[in-house]
VOBA-1610 file (N, C-alpha, C; in pm, whole numbers, padded with zeros to 5 digits, always signed):
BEGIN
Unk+00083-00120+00000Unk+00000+00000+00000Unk+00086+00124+00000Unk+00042+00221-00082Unk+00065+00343-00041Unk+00018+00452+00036Unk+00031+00495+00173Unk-00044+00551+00216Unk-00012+00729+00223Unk-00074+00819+00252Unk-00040+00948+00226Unk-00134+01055+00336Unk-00131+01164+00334Unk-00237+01263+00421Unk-00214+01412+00278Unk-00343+01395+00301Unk-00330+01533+00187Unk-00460+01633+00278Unk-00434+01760+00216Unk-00477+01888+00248Unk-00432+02027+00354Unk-00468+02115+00376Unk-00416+02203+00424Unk-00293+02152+00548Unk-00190+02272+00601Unk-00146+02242+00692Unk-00190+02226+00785Unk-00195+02093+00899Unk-00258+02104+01013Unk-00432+02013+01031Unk-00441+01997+00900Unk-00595+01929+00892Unk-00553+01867+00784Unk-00453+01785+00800Unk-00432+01680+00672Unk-00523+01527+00689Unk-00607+01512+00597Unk-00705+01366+00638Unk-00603+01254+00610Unk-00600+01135+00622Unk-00570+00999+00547Unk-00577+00968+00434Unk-00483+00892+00352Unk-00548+00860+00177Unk-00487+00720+00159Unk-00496+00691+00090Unk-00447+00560+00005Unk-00427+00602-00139Unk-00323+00563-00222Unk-00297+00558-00343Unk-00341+00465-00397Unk-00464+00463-00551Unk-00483+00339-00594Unk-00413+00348-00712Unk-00463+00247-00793Unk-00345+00159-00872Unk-00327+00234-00974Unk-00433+00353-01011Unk-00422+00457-01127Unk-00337+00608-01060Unk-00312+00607-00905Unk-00258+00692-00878Unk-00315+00811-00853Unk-00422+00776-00824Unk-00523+00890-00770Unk-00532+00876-00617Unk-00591+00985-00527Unk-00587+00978-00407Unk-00716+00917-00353Unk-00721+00825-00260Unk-00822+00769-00226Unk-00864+00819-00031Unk-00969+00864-00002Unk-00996+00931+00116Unk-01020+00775+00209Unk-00909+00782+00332Unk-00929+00724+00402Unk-00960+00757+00560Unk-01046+00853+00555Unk-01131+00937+00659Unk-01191+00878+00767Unk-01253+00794+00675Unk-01389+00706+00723Unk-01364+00560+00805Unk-01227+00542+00773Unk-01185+00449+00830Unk-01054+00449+00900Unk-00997+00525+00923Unk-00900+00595+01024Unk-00909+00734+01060Unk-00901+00803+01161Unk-00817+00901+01207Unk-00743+00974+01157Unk-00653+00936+01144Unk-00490+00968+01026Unk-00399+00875+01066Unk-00328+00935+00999Unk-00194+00821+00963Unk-00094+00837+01134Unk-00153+00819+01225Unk-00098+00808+01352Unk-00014+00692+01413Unk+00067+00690+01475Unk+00151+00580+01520Unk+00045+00423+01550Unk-00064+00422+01599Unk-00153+00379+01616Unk-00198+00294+01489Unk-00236+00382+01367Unk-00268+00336+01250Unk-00137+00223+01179Unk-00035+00256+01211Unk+00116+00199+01181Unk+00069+00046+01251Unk+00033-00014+01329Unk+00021-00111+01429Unk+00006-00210+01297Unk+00082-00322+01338Unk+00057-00447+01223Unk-00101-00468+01166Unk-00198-00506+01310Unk-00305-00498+01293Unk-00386-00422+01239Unk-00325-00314+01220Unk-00424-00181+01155Unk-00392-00177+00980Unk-00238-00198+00990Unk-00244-00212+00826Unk-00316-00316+00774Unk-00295-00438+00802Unk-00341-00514+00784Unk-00524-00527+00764Unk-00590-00436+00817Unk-00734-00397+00798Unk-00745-00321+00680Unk-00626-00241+00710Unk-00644-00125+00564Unk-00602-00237+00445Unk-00514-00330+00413Unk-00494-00371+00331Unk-00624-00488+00227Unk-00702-00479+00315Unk-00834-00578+00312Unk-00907-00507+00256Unk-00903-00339+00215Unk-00968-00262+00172Unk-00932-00254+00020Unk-01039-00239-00070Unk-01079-00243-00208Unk-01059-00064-00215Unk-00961-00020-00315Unk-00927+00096-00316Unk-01047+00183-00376Unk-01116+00104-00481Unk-01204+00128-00545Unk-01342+00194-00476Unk-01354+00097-00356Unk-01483+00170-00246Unk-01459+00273-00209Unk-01359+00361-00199Unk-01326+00471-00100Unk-01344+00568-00198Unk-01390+00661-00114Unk-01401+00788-00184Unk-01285+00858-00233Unk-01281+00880-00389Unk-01201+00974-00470Unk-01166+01100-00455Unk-01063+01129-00404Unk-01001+01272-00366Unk-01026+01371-00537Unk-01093+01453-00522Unk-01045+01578-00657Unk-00943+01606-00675Unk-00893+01671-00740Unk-00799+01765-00793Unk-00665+01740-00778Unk-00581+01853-00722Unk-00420+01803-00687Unk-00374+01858-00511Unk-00424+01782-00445Unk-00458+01870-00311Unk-00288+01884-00237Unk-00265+01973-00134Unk-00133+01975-00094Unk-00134+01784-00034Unk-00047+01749-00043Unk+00053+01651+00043Unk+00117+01697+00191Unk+00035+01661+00277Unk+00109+01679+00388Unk+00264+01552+00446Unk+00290+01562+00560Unk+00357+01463+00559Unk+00301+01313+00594Unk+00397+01226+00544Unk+00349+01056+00567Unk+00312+01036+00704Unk+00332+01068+00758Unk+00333+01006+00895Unk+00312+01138+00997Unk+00168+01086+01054Unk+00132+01234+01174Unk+00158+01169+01302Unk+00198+01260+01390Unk+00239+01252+01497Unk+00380+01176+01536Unk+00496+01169+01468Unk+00629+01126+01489Unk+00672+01138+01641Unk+00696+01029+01686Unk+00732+01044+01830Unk+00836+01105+01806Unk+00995+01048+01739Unk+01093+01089+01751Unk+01151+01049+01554Unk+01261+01139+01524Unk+01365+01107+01422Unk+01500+01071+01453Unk+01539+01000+01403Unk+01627+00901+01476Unk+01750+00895+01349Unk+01834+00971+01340Unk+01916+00957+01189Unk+02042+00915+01237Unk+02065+00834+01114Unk+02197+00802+01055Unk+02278+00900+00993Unk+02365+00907+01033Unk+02489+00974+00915Unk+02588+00931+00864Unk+02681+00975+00754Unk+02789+00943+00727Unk+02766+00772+00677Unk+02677+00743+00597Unk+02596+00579+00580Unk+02689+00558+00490Unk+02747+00624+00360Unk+02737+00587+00266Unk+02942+00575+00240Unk+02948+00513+00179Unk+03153+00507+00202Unk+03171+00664+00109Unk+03069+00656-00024Unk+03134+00783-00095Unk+03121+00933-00010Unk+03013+00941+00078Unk+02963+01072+00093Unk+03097+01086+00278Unk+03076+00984+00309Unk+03169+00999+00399Unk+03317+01045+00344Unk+03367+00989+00233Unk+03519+01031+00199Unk+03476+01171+00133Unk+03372+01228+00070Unk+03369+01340+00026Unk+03387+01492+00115Unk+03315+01427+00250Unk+03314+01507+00322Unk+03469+01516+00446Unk+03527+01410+00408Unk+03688+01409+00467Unk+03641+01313+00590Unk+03558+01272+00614Unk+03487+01195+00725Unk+03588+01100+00741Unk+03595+00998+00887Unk+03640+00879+00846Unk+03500+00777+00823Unk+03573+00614+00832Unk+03427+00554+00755Unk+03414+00531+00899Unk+03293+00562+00991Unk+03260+00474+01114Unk+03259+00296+01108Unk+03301+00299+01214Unk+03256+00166+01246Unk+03144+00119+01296Unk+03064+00188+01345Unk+02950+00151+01411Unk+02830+00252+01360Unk+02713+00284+01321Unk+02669+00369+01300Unk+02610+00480+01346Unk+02670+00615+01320Unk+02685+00766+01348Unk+02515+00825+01394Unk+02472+00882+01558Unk+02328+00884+01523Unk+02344+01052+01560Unk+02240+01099+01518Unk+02167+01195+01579Unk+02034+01190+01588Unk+02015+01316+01667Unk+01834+01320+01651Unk+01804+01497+01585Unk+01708+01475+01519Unk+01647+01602+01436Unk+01519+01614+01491Unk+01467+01745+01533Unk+01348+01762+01588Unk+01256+01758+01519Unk+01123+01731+01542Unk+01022+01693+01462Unk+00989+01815+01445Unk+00925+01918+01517Unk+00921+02073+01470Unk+01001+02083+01334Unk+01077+02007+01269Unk+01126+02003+01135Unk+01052+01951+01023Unk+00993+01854+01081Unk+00880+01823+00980Unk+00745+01889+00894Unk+00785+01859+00788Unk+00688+01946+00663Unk+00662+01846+00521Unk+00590+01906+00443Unk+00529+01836+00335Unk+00626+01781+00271Unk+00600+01720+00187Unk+00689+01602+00052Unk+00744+01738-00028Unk+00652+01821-00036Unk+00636+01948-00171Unk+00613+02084-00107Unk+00629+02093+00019Unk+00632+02264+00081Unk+00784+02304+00068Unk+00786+02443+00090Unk+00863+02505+00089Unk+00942+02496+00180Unk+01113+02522+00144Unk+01214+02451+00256Unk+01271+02618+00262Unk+01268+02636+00418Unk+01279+02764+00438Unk+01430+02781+00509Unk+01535+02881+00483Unk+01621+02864+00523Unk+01639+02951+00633Unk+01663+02902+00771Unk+01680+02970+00950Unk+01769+03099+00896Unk+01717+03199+00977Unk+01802+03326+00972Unk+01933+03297+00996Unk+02038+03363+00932Unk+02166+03368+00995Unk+02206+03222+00926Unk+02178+03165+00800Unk+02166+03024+00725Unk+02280+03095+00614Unk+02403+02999+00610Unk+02510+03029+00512Unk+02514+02926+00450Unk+02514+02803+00473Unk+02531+02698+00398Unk+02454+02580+00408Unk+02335+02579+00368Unk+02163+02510+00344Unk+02271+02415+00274Unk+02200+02271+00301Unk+02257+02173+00182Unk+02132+02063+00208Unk+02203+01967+00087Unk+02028+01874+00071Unk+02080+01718+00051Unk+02016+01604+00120Unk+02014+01490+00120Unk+01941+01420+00107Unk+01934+01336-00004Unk+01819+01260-00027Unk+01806+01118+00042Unk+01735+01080+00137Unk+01758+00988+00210Unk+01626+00857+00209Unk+01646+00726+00246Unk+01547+00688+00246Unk+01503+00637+00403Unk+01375+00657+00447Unk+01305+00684+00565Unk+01237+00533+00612Unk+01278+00496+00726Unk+01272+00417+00789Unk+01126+00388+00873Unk+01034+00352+00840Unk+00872+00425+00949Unk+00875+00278+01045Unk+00860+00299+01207Unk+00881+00171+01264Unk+00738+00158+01277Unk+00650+00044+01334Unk+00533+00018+01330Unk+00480-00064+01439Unk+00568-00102+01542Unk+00577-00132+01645Unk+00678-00166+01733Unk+00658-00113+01889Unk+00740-00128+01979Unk+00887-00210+02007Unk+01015-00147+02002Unk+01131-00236+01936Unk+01245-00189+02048Unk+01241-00320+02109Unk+01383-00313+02243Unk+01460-00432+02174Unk+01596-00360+02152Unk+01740-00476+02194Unk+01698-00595+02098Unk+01632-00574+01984Unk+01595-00654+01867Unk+01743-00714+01793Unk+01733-00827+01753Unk+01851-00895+01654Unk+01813-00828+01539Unk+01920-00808+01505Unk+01902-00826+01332Unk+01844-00904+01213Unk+01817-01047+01279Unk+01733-01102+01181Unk+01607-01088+01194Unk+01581-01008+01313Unk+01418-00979+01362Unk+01360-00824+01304Unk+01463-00780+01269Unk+01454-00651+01323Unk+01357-00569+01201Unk+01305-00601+01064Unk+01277-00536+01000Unk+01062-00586+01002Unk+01084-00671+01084Unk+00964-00742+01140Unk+00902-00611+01188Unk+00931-00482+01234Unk+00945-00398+01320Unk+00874-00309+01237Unk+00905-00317+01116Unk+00916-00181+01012Unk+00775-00146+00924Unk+00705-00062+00939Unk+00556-00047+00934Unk+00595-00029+00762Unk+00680+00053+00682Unk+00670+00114+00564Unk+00811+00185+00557Unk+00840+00243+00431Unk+00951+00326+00399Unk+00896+00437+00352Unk+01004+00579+00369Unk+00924+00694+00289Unk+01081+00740+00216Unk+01031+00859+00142Unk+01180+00960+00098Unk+01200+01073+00209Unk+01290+01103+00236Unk+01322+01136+00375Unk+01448+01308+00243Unk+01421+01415+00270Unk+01526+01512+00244Unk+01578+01584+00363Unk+01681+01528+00446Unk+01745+01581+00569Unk+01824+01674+00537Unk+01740+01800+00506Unk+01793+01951+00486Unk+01910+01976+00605Unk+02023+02056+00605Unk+02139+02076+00665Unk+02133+02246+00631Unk+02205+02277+00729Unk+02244+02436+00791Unk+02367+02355+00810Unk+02492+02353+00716Unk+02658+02289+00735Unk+02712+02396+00868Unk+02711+02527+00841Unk+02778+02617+00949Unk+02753+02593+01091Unk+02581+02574+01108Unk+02531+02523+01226Unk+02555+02388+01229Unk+02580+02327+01167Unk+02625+02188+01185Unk+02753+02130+01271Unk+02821+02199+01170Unk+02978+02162+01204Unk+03061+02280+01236Unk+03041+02373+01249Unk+03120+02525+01305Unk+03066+02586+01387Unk+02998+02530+01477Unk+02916+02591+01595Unk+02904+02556+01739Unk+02991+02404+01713Unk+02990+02326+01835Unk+02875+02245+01871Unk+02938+02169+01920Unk+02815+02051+01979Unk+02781+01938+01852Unk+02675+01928+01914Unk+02620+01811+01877Unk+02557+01865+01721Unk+02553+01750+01594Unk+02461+01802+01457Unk+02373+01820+01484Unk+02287+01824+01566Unk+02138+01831+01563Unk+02110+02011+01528Unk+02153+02081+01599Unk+02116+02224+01565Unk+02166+02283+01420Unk+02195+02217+01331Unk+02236+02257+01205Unk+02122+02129+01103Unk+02038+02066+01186Unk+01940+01963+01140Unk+01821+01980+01138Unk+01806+02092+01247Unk+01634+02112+01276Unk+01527+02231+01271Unk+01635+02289+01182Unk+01518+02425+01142Unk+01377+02364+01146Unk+01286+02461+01104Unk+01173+02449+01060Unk+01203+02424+00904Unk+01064+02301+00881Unk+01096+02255+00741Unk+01232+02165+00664Unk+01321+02181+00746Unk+01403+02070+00711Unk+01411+01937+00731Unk+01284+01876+00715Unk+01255+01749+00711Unk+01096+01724+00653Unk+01105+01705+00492Unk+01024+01677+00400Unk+00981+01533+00458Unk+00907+01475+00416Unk+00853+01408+00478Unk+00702+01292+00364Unk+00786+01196+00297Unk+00663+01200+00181Unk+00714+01183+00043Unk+00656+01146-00023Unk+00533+01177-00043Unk+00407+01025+00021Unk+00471+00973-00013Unk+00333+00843+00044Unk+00445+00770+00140Unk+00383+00662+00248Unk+00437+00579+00322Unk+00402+00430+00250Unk+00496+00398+00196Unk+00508+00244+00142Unk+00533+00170+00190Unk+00417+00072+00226Unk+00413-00064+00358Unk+00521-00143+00295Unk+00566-00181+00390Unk+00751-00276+00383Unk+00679-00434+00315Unk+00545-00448+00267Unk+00518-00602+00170Unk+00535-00506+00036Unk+00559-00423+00049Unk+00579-00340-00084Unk+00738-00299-00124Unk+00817-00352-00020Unk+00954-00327-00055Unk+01065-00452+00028Unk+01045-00558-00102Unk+01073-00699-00027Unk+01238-00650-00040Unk+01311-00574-00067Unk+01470-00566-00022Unk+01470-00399-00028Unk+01519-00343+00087Unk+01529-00208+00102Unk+01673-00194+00056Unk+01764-00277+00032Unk+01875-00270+00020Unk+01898-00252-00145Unk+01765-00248-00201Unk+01760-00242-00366Unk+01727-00168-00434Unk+01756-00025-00405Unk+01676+00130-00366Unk+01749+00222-00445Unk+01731+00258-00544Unk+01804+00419-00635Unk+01774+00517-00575Unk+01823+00631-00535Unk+01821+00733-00461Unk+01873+00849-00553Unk+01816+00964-00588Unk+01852+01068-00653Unk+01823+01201-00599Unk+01890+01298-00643Unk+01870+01468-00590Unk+01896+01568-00698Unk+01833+01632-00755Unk+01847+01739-00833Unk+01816+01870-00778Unk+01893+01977-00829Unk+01906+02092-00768Unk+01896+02263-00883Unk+01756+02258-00913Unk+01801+02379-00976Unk+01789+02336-01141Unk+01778+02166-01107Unk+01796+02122-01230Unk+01919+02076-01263Unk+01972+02084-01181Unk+02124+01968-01215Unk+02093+01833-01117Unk+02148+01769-01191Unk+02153+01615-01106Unk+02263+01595-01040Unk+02246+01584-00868Unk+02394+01640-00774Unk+02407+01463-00702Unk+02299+01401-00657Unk+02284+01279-00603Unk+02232+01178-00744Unk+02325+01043-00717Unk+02286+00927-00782Unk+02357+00847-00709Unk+02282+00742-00639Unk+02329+00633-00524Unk+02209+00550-00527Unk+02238+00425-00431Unk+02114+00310-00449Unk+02184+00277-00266Unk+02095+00230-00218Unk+02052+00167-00065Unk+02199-00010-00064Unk+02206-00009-00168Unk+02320-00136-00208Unk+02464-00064-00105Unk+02492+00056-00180Unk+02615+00135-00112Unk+02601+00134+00045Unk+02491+00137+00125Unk+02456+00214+00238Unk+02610+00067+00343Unk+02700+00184+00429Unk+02738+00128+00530Unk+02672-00031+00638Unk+02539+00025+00650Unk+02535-00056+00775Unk+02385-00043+00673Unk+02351-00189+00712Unk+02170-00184+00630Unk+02080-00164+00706Unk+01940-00136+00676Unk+01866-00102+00730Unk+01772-00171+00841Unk+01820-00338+00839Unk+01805-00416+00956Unk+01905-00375+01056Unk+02090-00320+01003Unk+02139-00348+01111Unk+02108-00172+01201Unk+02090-00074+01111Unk+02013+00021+01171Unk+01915+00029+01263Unk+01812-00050+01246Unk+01671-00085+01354Unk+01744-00146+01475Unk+01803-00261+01418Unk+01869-00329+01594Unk+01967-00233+01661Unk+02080-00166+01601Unk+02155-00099+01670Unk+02107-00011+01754Unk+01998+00067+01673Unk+01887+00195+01757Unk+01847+00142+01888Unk+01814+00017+01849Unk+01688-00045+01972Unk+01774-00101+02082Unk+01913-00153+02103Unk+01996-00124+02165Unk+02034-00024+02240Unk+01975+00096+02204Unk+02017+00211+02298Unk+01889+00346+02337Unk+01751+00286+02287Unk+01675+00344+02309Unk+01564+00287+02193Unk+01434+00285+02292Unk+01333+00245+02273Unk+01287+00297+02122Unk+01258+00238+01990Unk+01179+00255+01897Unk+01031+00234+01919Unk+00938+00331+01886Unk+00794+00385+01904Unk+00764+00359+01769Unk+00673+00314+01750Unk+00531+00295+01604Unk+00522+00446+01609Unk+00565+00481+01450Unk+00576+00642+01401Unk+00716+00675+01396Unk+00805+00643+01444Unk+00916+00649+01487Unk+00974+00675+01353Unk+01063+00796+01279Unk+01105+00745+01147Unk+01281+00796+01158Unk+01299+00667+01083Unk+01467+00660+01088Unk+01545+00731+00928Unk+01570+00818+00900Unk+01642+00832+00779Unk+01808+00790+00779Unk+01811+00725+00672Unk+01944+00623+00665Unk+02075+00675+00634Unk+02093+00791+00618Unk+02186+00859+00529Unk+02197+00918+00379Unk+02253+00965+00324Unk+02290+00992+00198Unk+02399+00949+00147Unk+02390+00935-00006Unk+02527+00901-00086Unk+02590+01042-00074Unk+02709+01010-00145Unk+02759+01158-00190Unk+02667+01233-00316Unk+02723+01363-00307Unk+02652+01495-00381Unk+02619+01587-00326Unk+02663+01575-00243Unk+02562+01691-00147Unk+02675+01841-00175Unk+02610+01912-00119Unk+02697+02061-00161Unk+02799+02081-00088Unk+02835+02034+00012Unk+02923+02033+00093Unk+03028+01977+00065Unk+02997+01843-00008Unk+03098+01790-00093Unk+03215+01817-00213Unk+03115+01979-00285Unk+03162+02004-00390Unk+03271+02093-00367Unk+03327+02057-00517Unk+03489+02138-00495Unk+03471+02272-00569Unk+03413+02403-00580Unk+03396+02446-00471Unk+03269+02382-00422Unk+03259+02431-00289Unk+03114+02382-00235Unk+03011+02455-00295Unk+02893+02406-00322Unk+02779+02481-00374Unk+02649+02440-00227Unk+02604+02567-00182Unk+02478+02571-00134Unk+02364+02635-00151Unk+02265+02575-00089Unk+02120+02604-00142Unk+02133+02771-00087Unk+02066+02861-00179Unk+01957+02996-00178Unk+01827+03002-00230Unk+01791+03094-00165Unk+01642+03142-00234Unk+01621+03106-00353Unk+01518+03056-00394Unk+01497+03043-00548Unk+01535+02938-00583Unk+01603+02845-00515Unk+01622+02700-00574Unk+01529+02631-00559Unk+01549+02530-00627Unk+01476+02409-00645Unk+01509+02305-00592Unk+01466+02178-00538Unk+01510+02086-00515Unk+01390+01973-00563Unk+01433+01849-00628Unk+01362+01736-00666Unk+01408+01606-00635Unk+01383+01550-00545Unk+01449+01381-00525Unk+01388+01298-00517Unk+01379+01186-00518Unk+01303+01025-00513Unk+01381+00953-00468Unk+01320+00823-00447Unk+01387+00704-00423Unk+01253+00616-00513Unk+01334+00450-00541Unk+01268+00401-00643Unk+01178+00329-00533Unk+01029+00364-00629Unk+00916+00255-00573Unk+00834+00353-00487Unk+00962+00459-00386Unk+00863+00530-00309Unk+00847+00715-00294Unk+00832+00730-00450Unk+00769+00887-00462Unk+00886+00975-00512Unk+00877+01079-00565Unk+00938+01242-00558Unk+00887+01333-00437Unk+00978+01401-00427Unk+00930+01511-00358Unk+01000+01660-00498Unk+00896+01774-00431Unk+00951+01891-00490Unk+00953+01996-00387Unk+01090+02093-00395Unk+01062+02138-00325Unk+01141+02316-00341Unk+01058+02478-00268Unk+01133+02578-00328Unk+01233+02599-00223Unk+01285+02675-00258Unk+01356+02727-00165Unk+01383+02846-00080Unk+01306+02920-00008Unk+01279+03054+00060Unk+01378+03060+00143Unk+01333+03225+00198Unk+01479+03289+00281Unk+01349+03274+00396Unk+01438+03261+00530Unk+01339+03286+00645Unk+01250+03446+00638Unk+01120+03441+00699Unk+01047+03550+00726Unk+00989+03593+00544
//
């Protein structure tokens, strides 16, 4: 299944994608797309559903994000061997976490606004991890048992606040809007190897990212168990895995996002996002 929330900010309903790619209103039979709805049992009701019965969404309504109410974001960095040597990184041995505040979260296709006092905006196209139930100190061969769906994940970066400011990445991670979110949540019977995943980023109209989930450091089972090792995974919970190289930070010279850009990325199987690029205020 594909699942999605479309309409204004803040009053986004439930949908389903059917097979022609139209939006299907799933109102009537959930809530929204809440950690709750994620529960094995709940997809599993929705999946029993004939796309065809549900009422037909009009037009081209906004896309809110996949997943309402995110307990926590839970990221990986430095995943990928190229984007790590680009950035002078070493390769970890174990995998690199932070956390990004959900106050970051915004549409598949809203506007990515850059924090006052923002010198070097950069963009990662990542693929998004959605957990779907409760996950302690899980093995690795268990661990994707866990995993409600995948989304496209763009873990927008403030580099200056990142890495020239001290501390921890998170405050160069969590503006407002730097975490797209979407476009649909694709239930994991819909993605029998996550490890088989094209990942792309265009900027402006240049093509800056081309990578596949094959490259990724540590996979996305050994991601879930390592997490759950050191803190509780929540249904809603979404993990973004890293990026390949391309990113602007990488480039010789470096190139970063301003006003007026564009940004377009996907991953295969689960959506594009689009997105502009504004100055704060």
């Amino acid at each position: 299944m594909k699942l999605l929330r479309y309409g204004p900010r803040g009053q986004e309903k439930p949908g389903m994608l059917d097979r022609d790619g139209g939006i299907r209103d799933l109102s009537g039979v959930i809530k929204d797309l809440t950690p709750d709805a994620l529960a094995p049992a709940s997809l599993d009701k929705l999946r029993k559903l004939s796309p065809a019965s549900l009422p037909a969404v009009s037009g081209n309504p906004r896309l809110g994000p996949c997943v309402a109410q995110v307990p926590k974001l839970v990221c990986v960095g430095l995943n990928y061997v190229d984007h790590a040597k680009e950035g002078g990184m070493q390769i970890p041995t174990e995998p690199v976490l932070f956390l990004k505040a959900i106050s970051s979260i915004t549409g598949p296709n809203d506007e990515v606004m850059l924090p006052r006092g923002a010198q070097k905006g950069d963009w990662e196209v990542e693929l998004g991890i959605v957990i779907g139930s409760t996950t302690r100190y899980v093995n690795e061969s268990e661990a994707l048992k866990h995993v409600a769906g995948y989304c496209v994940v763009n873990d927008v970066s403030e580099r200056n606040f990142q890495l020239e400011r001290g501390g921890n990445w998170s405050k160069g991670k969590s503006a407002d809007t730097f975490c797209p979110l979407g476009p649909w949540l694709v239930t994991a019977d819909e993605v029998p190897d996550p490890q088989a995943l094209d990942l792309f980023c265009e900027v402006s109209g240049q093509r800056m990212q081309n990578g596949s989930t094959r490259n990724m450091i540590f996979s996305c089972a050994k991601i879930v168990s390592y997490i759950s090792h050191f803190m509780t995974l929540m249904p809603g919970d979404v993990i973004p895995t890293g990026t390949p190289a391309g990113v602007g930070l990488g480039m010789k010279p470096p190139r970063f996002l301003k006003p007026g850009d564009t940004m377009r990325l996907g991953v295969s199987g689960l959506g594009e996002q689009r997105q502009k690029v504004i100055a704060f205020g």
